[in-house]
C-alpha positions as CSV (number, residue, x, y, z in Angstrom):
1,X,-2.6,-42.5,13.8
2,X,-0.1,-42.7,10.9
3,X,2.7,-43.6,13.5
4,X,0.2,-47.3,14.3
5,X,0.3,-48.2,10.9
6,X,3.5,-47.9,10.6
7,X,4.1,-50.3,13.5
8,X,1.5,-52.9,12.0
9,X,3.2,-53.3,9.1
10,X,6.9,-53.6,10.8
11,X,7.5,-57.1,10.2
12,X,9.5,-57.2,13.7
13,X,9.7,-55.7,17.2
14,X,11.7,-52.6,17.5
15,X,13.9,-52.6,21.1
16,X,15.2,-49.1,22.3
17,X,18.7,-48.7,23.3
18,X,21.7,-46.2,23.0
19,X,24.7,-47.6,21.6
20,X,27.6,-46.0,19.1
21,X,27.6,-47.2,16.0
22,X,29.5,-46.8,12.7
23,X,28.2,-47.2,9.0
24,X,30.5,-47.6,6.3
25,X,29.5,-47.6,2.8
26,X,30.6,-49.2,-0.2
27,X,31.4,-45.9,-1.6
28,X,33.5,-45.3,1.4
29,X,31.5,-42.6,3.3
30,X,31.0,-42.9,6.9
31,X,28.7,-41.9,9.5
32,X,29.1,-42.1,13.0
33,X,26.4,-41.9,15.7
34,X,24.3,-44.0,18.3
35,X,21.5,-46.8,17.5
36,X,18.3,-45.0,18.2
37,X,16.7,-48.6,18.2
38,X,17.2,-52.2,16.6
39,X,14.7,-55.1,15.5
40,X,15.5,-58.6,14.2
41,X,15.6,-57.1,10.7
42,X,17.4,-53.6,11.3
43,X,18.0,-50.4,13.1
44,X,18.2,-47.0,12.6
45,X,21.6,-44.7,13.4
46,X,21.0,-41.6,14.8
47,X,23.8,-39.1,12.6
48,X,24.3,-35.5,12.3
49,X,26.2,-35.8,9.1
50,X,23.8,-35.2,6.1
51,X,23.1,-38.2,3.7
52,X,22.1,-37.7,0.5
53,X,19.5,-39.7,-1.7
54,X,22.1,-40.5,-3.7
55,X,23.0,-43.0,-0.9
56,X,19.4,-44.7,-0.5
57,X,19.6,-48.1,-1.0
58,X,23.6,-48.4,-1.1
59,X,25.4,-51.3,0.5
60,X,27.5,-50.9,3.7
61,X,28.9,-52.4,6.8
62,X,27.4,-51.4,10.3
63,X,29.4,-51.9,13.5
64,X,27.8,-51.1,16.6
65,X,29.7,-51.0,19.7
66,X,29.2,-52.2,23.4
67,X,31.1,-51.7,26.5
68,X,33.6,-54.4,26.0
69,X,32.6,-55.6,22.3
70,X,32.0,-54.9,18.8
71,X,29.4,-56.3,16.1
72,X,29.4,-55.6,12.7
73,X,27.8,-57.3,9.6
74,X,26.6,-56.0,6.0
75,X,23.6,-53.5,5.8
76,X,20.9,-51.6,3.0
77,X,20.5,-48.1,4.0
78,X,16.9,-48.0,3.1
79,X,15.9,-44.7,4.8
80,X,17.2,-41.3,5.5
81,X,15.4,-39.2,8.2
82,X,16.0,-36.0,9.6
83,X,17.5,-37.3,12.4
84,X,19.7,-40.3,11.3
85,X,19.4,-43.2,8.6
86,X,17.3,-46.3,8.8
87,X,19.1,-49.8,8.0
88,X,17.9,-53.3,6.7
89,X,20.6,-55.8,8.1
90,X,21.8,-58.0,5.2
91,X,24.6,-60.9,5.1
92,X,24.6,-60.5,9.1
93,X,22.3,-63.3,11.5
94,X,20.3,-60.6,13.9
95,X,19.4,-62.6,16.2
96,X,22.7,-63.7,16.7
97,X,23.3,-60.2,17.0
98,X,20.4,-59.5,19.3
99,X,21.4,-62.5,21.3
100,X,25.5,-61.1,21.4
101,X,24.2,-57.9,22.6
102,X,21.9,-58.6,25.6
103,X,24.6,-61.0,26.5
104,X,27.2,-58.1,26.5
105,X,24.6,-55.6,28.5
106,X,24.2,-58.9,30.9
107,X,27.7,-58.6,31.9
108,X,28.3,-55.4,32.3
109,X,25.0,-54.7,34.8
């Protein structure tokens, strides 16, 4: 029941997908993984590296990669899980984003 509020109250629709991406933040740390899913106002980065609380809220730069592309833009890490980090896209247009990635997937089907 707690998992269907927490879809009510997402302001946008999460799509599921499997892509590598990168996070690097301001402070320099990086963490490496795969997009466990993306919306028009984030994602969340599957990681096995452990992120501290110290890190909630920083400022970073997220580059997700596709077959034959790369996408980055500026990003709030705004929640750490046990499995990965959740991320609020910032200075970065998502649905130009959205839009550059079906695209990419397009081509390469």
């Amino acid at each position: 029941m707690q998992n269907n509020r927490l879809e009510e109250r997402r302001a946008h629709i999460r799509y599921q997908l499997k892509l590598r991406a990168r996070l690097v933040l301001e402070s320099g740390q990086e963490y490496a993984g795969y997009l466990k899913d993306i919306s028009l106002g984030g994602t969340y980065l599957l990681c096995q590296h452990t992120v501290t609380e110290q890190e909630l809220n920083s400022i970073g730069n997220v580059t997700v990669f596709t077959l034959q592309d790369e996408f980055s833009g500026s990003c709030k890490l705004v929640r750490i899980g046990s499995d990965g980090i959740g991320l609020l896209f910032k200075k970065i247009s998502p649905q130009q984003l959205l839009k550059d990635l079906i695209k990419d997937v397009e081509k390469n089907i």
